[in-house]
Every structure is written in structure tokens, then in C-alpha cells.
C-alpha positions in Angstrom: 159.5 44.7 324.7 163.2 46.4 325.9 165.4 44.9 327.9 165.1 46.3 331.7 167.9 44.6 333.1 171.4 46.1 333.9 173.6 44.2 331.7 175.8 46.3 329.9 174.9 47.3 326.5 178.1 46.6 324.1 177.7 44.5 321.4 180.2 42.1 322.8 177.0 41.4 325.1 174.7 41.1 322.7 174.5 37.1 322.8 173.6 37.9 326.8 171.1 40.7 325.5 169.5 38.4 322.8 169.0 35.3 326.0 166.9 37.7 327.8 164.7 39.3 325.4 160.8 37.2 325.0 160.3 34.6 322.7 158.2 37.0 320.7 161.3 39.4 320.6 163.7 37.0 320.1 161.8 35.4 317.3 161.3 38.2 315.5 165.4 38.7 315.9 165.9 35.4 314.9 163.9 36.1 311.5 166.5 39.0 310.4 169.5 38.4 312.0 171.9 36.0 312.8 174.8 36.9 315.4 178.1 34.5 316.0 181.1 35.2 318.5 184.7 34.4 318.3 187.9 34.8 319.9 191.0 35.4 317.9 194.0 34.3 319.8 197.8 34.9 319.2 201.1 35.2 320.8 203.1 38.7 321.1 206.6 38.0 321.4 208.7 40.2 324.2 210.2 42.4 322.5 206.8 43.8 320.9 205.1 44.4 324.0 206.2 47.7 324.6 204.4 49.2 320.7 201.6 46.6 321.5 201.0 48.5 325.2 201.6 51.9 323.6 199.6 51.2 320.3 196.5 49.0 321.8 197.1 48.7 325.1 197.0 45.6 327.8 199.1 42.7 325.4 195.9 40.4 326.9 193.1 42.3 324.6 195.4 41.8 322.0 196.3 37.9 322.8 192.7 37.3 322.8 190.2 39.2 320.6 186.8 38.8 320.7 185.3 39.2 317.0 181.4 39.8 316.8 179.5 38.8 313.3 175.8 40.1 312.7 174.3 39.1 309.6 171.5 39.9 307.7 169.2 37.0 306.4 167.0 39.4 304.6 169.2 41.2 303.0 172.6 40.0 302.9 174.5 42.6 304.5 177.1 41.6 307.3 179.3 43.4 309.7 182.3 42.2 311.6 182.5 43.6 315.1 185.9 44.4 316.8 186.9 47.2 318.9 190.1 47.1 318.8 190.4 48.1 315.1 190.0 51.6 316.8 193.1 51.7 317.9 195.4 50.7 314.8 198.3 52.9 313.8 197.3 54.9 310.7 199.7 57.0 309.1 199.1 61.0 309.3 197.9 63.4 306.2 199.5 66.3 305.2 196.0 68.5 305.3 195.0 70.0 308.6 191.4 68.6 308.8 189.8 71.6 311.0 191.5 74.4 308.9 188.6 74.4 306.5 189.1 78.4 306.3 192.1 77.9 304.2 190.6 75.0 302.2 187.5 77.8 301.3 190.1 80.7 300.3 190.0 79.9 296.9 186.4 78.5 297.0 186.0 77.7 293.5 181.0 77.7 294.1 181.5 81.2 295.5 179.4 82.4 293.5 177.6 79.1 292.1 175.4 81.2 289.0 178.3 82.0 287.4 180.8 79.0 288.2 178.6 76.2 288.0 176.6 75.2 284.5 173.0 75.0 284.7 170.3 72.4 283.8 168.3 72.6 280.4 165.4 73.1 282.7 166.9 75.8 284.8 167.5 76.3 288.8 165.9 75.8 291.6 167.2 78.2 294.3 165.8 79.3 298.3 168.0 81.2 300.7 170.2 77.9 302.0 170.5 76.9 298.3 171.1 76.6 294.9 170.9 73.9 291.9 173.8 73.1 289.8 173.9 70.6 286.8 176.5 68.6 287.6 179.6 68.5 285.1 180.8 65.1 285.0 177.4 63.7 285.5 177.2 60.2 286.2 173.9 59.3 285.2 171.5 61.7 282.8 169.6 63.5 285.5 172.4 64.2 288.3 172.6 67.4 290.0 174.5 69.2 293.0 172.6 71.6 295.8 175.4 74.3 296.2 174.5 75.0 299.9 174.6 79.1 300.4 176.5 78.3 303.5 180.1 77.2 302.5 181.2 75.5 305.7 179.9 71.9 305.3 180.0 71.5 308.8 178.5 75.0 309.9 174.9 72.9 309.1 171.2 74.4 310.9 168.0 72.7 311.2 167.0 75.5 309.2 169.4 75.1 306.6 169.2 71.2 306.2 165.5 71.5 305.6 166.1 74.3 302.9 168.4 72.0 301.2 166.3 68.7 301.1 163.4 71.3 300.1 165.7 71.8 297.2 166.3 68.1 296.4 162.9 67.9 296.2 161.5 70.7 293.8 165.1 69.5 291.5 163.6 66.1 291.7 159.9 67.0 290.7 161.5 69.8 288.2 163.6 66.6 286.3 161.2 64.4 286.2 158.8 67.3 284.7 162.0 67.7 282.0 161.9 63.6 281.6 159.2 61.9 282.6 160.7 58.4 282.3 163.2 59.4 285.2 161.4 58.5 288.2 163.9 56.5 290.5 165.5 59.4 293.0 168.2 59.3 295.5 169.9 61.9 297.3 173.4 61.7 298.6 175.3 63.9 300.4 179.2 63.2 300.8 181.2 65.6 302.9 184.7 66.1 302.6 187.4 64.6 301.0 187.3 61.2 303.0 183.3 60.9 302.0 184.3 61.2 298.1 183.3 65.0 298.4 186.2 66.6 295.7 185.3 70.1 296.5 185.2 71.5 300.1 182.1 73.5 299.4 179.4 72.3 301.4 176.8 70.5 298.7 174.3 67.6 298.3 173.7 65.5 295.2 170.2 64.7 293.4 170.0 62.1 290.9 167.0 60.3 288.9 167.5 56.8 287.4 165.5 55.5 284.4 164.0 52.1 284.1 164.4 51.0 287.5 166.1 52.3 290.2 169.5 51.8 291.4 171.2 48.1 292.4 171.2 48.3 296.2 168.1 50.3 296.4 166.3 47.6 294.3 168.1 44.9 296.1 166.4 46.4 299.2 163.1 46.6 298.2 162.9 42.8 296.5 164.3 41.5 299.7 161.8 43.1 302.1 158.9 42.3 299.7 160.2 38.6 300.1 160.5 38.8 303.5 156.8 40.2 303.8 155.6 37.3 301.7 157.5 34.8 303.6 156.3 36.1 306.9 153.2 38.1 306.5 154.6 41.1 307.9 156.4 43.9 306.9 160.6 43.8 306.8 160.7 47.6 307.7 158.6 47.3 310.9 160.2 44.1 312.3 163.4 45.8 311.6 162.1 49.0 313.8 161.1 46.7 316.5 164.4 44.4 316.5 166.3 47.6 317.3 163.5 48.7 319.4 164.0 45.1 321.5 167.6 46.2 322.1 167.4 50.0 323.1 168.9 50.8 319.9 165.9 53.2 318.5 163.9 55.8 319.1 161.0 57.6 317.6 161.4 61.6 317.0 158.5 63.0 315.3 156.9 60.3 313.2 160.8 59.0 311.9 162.6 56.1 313.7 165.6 56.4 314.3 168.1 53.2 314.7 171.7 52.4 315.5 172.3 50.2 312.8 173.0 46.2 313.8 175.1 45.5 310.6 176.6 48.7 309.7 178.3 49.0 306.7 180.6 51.6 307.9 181.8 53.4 311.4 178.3 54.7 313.3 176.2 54.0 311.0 172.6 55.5 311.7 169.1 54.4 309.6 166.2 56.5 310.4 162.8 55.4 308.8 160.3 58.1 308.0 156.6 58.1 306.5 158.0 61.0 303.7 160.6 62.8 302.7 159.6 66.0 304.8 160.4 68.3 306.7 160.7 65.8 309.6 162.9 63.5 307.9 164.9 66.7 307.2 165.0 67.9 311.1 166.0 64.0 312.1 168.9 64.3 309.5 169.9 67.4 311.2 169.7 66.2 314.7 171.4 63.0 313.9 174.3 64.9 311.7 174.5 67.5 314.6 175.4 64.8 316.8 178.1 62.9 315.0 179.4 66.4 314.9 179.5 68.0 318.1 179.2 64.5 320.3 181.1 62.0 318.0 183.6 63.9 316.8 182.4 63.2 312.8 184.3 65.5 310.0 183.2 63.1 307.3 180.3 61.6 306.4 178.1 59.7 303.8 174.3 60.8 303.9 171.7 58.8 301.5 168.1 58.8 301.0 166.6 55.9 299.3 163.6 57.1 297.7 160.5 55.0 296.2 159.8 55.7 292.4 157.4 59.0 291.8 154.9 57.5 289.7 154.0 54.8 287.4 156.7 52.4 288.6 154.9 51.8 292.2 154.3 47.9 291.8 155.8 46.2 294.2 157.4 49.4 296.5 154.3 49.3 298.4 155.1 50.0 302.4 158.9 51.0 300.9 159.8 54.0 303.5 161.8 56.6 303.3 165.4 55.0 304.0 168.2 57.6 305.4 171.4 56.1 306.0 175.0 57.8 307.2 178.0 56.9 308.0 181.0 58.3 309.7 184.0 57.6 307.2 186.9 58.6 309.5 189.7 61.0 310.6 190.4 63.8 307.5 193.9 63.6 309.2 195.0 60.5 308.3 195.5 58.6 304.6 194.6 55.2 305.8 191.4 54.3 303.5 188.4 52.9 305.7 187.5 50.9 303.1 189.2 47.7 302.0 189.2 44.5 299.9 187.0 43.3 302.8 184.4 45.7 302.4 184.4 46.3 299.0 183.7 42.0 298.1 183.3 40.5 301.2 181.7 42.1 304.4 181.9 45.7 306.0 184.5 45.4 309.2 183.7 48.7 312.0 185.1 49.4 315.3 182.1 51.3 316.5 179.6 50.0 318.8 176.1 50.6 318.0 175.2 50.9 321.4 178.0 53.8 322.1 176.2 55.4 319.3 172.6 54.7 320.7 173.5 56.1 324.1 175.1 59.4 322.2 172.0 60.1 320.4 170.1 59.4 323.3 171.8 61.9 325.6 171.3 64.5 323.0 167.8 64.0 323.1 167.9 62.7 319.1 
């Protein structure tokens, strides 16, 4: 059941969302997460007031911070909550991030059959798309989708669903090649703050052999563990926890939710039945909006797949996983990513709600 009353929806509230959800809502929170609030408090001497008002405004929000924690029982993930991160000081790069004209002037896929290598079993190829083996590959079956478009933001409906059409005949084509590469996952990083080295708009394909890869597998033991443990599936209550909160919607068959534990700026998980067309479409929709709503140059996009056959023991009532993440200004040289994140717990300024309430008024 959602909330219907008209406390504000930030997730400094959520303790005051969480007291006035049912028992059956708040026990079904209670299963996956667990939620803690503190204030960090210090003292900003005189003469540092002026940067303090200039950089993060009023010297009280700054005096008194208040840190949110959401953790994941189920899966271990955690995310530190504070706002105010937003607002730090970062220090400018030398690239002009919209000037992607001038990046694309000596576009080095322009024409991708003769400057990229092809795999041993061929290409796959439509009109938004073609395969590439991947060069410096970093597992045996890894490939690129050189989109036809090379403007990795000038993305269509159209042309995201031609592209994940293309991730999947690559990933039925390698496995045909090998059968005993069956674990898939596709990625797509854009720009240079996602990890993307070329400015070419692309996706990646990749099978894994023997079992799939660590967080994907980490993923699917904890929610069989969880389902085991509780007699209903992790994926659903998960749904419906986000669903409690007015952080999810469902668009054609996929769910779509604003993640409670992030692990980077905006994150959005949608659920789907299959890797589709409609998983495709809500890719789109949700990409669209991080660009033209929220402001998102560079982003991770991945799609945690179950194994294609013989390997389907225990992935039973896996989904179709899509997560993305905004990974931050391509003006500055700041790295979103720190010692914190990389060993300890992911730390984001975003507010899942903000995000919520931009897909929703996009219709997503």
C-alpha cells in the first residue's frame, strides 16, 4: 500500500515515511533494509564563513549535517545519504563536455568494417548497429555494438532497441561458437567519466564460462537465500518495498525503481520478465530522462542476465536486472568514486525520490 499523506518525500524523511506505512509494508521493509540517521556536527571558524556561504551555503547546514544510511540485509550493499556532497568544490577539466562534434572529428569506428577486427564467427549488423570483437578483450567472448549513430547521446527508442537486438543475436551467435559460454551481461559505459575510452557511441556484450560473474552471482545466491528464508521471492518484495514508498512504477510489464541503496548518483533498477523489446524501450525512456530532465552526460548501463541453458539450477525467478548510474559532470576531474566506494560503501548526493518524481513527470 503507498503512502497517501503529504509528508515530503526526501530521504531525510524516510524514518517519518517508514512510521506510517502498514505493518504488512513495514515488515516487508524491515526484511530488506535497514535505515539509521545521524547528525554530523562541527564548528566553522569566522573567517571561513564567507567560502562556506559561497561554496555550500547557510554555515548552519554545514554545522549540522544530517547523514542517512540504508542497508541492504539481503545483499550487502549500503549507501550513505548526504546532500550536501552536491555541492563540494571540484576542480574543472580541460575538455568542453558538450563539444562532442570536435571529440567525433577524428572518429577513429567511422567506418567500423574496416577499423574494428571482427569475431571468428563473424558480425552481426541491423541499421542502428554493428558487432566488433573487441581488441583488448577482457574475458574470451567480449564484444563492442558500434552504434551507426556516433553521438552517444543522440540515443531513439528506435535505436536503443536495434542495439539490444544486437546484443542479443551477438550473444546467441557466441554461445553457438562456444557452447560452454553461457553467463551474458551487457554494459554500456558512455563517455570518458563512465570508463568509455572512445567517444563513439557503443555497448559491450560479454559471455562468461563456468559461472557467471562475482556480483551477478552474489545476487542471485542472496535472493535464493532470502526466498528460502522467507518463502517468497527477493525480487518481488523488493518491487513492492519501492512500491510502499512511491519510488516505482510499472511501464509495460518492466518495474521500474529508484534505487534505495544506490551505488552511485541516480541510480535506476528496472525489473523486466525478458530481455525484450520492452526492457529495451524502458532503457530508453529512463536514459532519455537522465538526459534531457537530469542533466546526465555520463552513465553506466548493465543488464544482468540469467545463464542461456544448462546452467539454470538455482536462477529460477532471476529477472532481467537493468541498472544505471549517473557518474557525474565530464567537466570536472574529481573522480566519483573513492576509497569509500571501492572497499567500504557507495556515498551519493542524489535523492531517490528527486529522481522518482523526474521519471514520474516524464511519464517513465
Amino acid at each position: 500500500m503507498a503512502l497517501s499523506d503529504d509528508t515530503e518525500r526526501t530521504i531525510t524523511n524516510l524514518p517519518v515515511l517508514l512510521a506510517r506505512l502498514s505493518a504488512v509494508d513495514r515488515k516487508r521493509f524491515d526484511r530488506i533494509y535497514d535505515v539509521r540517521v545521524a547528525e554530523g556536527r562541527m564548528r566553522v571558524p569566522t573567517e571561513m564563513v564567507p567560502w562556506v556561504e559561497r561554496t555550500f551555503g547557510p554555515v548552519g547546514e554545514v554545522e549540522t549535517q544530517t547523514v542517512v544510511r540504508v542497508s541492504n540485509r539481503v545483499t550487502g550493499e549500503g549507501t550513505l545519504f548526504n546532500g550536501l556532497r552536491a555541492r563540494r568544490p571540484v576542480g574543472a577539466f580541460l575538455r568542453q563536455p558538450d563539444d562532442l562534434a570536435e571529440e567525433l572529428r577524428d572518429d577513429a569506428w567511422a567506418d567500423p568494417l574496416t577499423s574494428t577486427p571482427e569475431d571468428a564467427f563473424g558480425r552481426v549488423q541491423n541499421e542502428h548497429g554493428v558487432s566488433a570483437a573487441n581488441v583488448a578483450r577482457f574475458d574470451a567472448a567480449h564484444s563492442i555494438i558500434v552504434f551507426s549513430e556516433p553521438s552517444p547521446l543522440a540515443f531513439t527508442r528506435e535505436s536503443v532497441a536495434g542495439q539490444m537486438e544486437l546484443a542479443r543475436q551477438w550473444i546467441a551467435a557466441a554461445n553457438r561458437d562456444e557452447p560452454a559460454a553461457r553467463f551474458p551481461y551487457v554494459m554500456w559505459n558512455c563517455l570518458w567519466r563512465a570508463g568509455g575510452s572512445i567517444v563513439h557511441g557503443h555497448a559491450q556484450v560479454t559471455l562468461a564460462r563456468g559461472r557467471h560473474y562475482g556480483k551477478i552471482e552474489r545476487l542471485r545466491a542472496d535472493a535464493a537465500a532470502y526466498e528460502a528464508e522467507h518463502g517468497i521471492g527477493y525480487f518481488g518484495d523488493l518491487a513492492a518495498v519501492h512500491a510502499s514508498l512511491g519510488l516505482a512504477s510499472d511501464r509495460g510489464g518492466v518495474r521500474r525503481l529508484a534505487h534505495l541503496s544506490p551505488v552511485k548518483e541516480k541510480e535506476v533498477v528496472l525489473l523486466a520478465d525478458a530481455f525484450d523489446d520492452a526492457a529495451a524501450w524502458a532503457i530508453h525512456d529512463t536514459l532519455a530522462v537522465f538526459r534531457d530532465a537530469l542533466a546526465v552526460r555520463s552513465f553506466n548501463m548493465g543488464v544482468l542476465l540469467a545463464p542461456m541453458t544448462g546452467d539454470a539450477a538455482g536462477w529460477e525467478g532471476f529477472p532481467v536486472v537493468i541498472r544505471m548510474v549517473d557518474r557525474g559532470s565530464l567537466s570536472t576531474r574529481t573522480s566519483d568514486i573513492g576509497g569509500m566506494e571501492m572497499f567500504a560503501e557507495s556515498v551519493v548526493a542524489s535523492d531517490p525520490f528527486a529522481i522518482h518524481q523526474a521519471l514520474s513527470e516524464a511519464g517513465v
